[in-house]
Z-matrix of the N, CA and C atoms (Angstrom, degrees):
N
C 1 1.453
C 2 1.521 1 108.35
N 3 1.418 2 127.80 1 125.27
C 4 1.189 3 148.13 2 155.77
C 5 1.481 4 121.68 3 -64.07
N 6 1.587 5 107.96 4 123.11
C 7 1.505 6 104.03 5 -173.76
C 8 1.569 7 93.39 6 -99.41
N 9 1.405 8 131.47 7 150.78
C 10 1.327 9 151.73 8 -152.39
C 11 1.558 10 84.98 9 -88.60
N 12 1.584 11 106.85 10 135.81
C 13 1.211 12 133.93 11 162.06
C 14 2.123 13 106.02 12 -48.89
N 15 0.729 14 115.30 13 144.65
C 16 1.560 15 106.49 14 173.93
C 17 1.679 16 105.44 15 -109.52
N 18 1.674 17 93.90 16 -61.44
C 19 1.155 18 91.03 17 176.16
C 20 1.715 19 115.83 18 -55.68
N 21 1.514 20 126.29 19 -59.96
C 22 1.759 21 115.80 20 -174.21
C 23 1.869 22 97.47 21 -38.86
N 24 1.538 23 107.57 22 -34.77
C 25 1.603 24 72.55 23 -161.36
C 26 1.724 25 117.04 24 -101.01
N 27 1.104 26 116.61 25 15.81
C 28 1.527 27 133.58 26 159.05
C 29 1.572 28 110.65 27 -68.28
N 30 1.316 29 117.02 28 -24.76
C 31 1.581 30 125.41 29 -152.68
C 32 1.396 31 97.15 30 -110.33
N 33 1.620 32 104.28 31 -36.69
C 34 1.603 33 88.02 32 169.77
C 35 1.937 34 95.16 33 124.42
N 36 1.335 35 110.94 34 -19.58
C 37 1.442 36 108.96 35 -177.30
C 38 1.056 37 95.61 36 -67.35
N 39 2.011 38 100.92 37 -175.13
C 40 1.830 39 122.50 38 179.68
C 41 1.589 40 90.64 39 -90.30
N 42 1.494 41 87.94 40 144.23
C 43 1.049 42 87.35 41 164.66
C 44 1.542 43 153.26 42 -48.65
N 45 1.677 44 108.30 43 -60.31
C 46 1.611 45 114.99 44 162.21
C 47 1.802 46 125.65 45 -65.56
N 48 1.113 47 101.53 46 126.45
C 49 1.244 48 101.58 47 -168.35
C 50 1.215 49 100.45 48 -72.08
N 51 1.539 50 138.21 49 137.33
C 52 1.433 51 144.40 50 155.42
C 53 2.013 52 107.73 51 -96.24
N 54 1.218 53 92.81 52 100.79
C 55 1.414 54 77.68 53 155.37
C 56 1.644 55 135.82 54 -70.62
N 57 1.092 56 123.36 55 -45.58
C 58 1.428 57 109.80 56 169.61
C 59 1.408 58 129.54 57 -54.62
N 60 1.336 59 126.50 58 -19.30
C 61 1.657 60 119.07 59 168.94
C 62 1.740 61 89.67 60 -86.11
N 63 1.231 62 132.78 61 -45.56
C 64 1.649 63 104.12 62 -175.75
C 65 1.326 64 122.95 63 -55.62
N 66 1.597 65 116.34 64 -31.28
C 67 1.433 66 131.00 65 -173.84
C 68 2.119 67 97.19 66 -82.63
N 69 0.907 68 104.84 67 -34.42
C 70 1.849 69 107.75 68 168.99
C 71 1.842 70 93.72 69 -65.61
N 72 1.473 71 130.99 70 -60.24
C 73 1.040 72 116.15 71 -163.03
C 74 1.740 73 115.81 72 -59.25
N 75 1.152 74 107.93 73 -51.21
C 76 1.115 75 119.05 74 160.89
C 77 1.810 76 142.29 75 -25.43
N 78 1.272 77 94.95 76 -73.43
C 79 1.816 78 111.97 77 179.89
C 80 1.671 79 98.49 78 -106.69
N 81 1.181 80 125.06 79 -34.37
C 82 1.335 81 136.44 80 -171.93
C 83 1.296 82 121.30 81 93.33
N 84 1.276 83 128.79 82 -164.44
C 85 1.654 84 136.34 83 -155.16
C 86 1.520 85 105.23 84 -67.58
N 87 1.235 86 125.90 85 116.10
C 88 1.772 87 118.42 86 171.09
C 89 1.389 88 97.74 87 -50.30
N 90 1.144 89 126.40 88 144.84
C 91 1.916 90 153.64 89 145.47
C 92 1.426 91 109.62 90 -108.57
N 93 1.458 92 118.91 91 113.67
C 94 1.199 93 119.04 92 153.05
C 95 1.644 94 118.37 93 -61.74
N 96 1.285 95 124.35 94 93.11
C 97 1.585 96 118.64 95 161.66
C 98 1.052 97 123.50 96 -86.46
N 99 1.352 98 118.50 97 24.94
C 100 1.586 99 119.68 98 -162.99
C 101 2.184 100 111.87 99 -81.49
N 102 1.206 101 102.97 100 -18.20
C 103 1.013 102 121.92 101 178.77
C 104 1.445 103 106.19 102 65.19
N 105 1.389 104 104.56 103 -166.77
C 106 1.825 105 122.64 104 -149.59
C 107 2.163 106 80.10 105 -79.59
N 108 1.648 107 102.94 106 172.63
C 109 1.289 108 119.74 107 167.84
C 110 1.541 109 107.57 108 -52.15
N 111 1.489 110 114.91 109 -42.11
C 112 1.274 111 113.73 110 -144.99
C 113 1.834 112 91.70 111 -103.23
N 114 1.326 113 118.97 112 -7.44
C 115 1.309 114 100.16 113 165.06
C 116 1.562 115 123.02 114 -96.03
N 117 1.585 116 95.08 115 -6.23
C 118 1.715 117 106.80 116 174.85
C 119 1.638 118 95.53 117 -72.79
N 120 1.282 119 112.65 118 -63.89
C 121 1.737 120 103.12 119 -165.41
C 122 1.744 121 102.95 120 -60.78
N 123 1.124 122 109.77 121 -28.57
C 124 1.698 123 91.79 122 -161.47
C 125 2.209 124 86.99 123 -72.73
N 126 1.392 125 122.86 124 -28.38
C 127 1.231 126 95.12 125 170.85
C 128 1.546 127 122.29 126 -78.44
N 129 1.569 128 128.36 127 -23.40
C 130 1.141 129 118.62 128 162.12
C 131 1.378 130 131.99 129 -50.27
N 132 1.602 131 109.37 130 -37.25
C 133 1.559 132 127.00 131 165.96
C 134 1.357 133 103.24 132 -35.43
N 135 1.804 134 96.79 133 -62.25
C 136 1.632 135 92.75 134 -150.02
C 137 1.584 136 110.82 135 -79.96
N 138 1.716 137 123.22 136 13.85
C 139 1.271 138 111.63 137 179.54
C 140 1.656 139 101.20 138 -104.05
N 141 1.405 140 99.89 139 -16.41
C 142 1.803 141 100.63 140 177.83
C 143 1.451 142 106.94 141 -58.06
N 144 1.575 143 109.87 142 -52.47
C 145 1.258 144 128.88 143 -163.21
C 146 1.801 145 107.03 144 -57.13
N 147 1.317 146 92.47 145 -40.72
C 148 1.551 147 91.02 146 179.22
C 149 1.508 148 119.94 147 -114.46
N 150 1.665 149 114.80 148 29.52
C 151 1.348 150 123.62 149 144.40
C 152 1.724 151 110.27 150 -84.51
N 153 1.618 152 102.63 151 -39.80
C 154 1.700 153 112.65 152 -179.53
C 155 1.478 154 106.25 153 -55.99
N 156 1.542 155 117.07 154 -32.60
C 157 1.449 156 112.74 155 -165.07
C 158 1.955 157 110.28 156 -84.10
N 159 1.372 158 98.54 157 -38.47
C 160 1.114 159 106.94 158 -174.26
C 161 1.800 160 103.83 159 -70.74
N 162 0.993 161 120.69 160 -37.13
C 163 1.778 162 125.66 161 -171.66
C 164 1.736 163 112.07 162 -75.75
N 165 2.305 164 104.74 163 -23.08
C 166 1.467 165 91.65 164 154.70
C 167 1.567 166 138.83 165 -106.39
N 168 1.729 167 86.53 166 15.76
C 169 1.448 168 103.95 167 170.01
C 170 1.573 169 129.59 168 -80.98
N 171 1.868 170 99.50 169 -18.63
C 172 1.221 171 114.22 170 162.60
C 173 1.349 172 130.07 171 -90.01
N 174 1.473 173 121.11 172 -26.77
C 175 1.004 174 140.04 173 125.70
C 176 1.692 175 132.87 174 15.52
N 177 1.780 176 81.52 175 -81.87
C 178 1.448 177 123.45 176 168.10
C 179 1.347 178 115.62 177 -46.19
N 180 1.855 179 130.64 178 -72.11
C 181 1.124 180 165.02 179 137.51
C 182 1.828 181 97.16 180 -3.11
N 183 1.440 182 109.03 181 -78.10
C 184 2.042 183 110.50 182 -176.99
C 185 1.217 184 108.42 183 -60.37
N 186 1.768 185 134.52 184 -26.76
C 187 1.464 186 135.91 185 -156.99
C 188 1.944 187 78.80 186 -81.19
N 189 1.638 188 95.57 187 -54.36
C 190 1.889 189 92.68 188 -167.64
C 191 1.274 190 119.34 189 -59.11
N 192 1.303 191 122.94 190 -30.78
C 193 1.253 192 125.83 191 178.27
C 194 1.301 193 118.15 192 -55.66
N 195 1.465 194 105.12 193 -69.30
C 196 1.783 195 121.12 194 173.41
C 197 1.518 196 98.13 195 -46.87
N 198 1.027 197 147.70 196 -47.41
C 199 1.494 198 148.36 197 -155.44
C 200 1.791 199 112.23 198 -60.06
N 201 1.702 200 85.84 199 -52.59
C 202 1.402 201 103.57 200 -178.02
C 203 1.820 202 132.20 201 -85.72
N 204 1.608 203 81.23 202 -6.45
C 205 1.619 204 98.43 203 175.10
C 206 1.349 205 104.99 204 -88.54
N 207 1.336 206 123.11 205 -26.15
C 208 1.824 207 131.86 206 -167.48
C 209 1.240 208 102.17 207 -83.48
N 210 1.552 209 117.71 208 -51.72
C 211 1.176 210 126.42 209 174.79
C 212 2.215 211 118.21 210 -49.58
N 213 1.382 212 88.92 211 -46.31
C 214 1.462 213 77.31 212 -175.03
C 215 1.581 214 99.38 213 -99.47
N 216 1.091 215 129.19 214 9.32
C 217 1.853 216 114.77 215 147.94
C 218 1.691 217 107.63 216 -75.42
N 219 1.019 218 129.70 217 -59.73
C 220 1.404 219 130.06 218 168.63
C 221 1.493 220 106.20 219 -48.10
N 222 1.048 221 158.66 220 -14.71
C 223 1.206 222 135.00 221 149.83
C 224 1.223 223 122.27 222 -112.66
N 225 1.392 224 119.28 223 36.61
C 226 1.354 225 142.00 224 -171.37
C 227 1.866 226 90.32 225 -86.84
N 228 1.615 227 128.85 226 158.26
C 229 1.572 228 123.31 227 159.35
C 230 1.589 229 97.96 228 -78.33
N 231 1.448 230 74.18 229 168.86
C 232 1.879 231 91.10 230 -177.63
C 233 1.596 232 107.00 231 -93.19
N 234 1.086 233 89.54 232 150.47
C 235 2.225 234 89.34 233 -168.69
C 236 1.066 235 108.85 234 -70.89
N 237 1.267 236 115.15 235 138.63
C 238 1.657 237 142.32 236 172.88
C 239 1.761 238 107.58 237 -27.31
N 240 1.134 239 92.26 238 -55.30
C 241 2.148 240 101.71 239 177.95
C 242 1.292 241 113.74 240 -118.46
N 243 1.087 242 109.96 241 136.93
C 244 1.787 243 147.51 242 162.64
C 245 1.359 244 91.54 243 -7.65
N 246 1.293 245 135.75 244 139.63
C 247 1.878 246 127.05 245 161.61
C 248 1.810 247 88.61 246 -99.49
N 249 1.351 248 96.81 247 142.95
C 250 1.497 249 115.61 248 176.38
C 251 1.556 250 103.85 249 -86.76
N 252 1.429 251 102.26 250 124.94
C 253 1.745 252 114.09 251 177.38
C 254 1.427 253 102.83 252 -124.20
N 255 1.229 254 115.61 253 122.09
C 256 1.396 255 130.98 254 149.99
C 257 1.014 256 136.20 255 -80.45
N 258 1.474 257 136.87 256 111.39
C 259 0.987 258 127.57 257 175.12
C 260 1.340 259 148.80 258 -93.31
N 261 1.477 260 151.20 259 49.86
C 262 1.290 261 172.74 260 -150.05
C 263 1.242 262 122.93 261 -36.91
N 264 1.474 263 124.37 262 71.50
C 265 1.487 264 114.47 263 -172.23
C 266 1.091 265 127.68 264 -47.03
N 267 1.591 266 118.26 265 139.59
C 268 1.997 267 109.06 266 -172.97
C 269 1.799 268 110.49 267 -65.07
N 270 0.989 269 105.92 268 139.09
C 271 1.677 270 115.72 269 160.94
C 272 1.181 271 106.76 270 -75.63
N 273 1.787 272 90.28 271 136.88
C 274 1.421 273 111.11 272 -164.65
C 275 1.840 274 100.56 273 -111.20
């Protein structure tokens, strides 16, 4: 048993509250746009496909970088003076 709204019915509303026509008044009519199975995966496909593409394009970009930095230290000349190395015996 439902005890009567006081306030809806002082104000003039219906009594039982419906949420779905207030939530329709509100935002308006739900639409499923979600489309068929096969148009959900073919768009999930196509965001894998172009997370995979984009992650070996960066990939691509750090392999070239490092490549071309190694390359021109290795054919860099060797310095004019001796580099000083110290060597620090471990404590025992």
């Amino acid at each position: 048993m439902q005890r009567p709204n006081r306030i809806a019915s002082r104000i003039g509303d219906k009594l039982p509250f419906d949420v779905e026509r207030e939530l329709d008044e509100v935002v308006g009519k739900f639409e499923d746009r979600r489309g068929t199975r096969l148009q959900r995966a073919g768009r999930i496909l196509g965001r894998v496909l172009l997370g995979a593409s984009l992650a070996i394009a960066a990939a691509t970009v750090v392999i070239y970088t490092l490549h071309s930095h190694v390359r021109q230290a290795q054919q860099a000349p060797a310095p004019k003076k001796p580099v000083p190395i110290t060597i620090v015996p471990a404590a025992k």
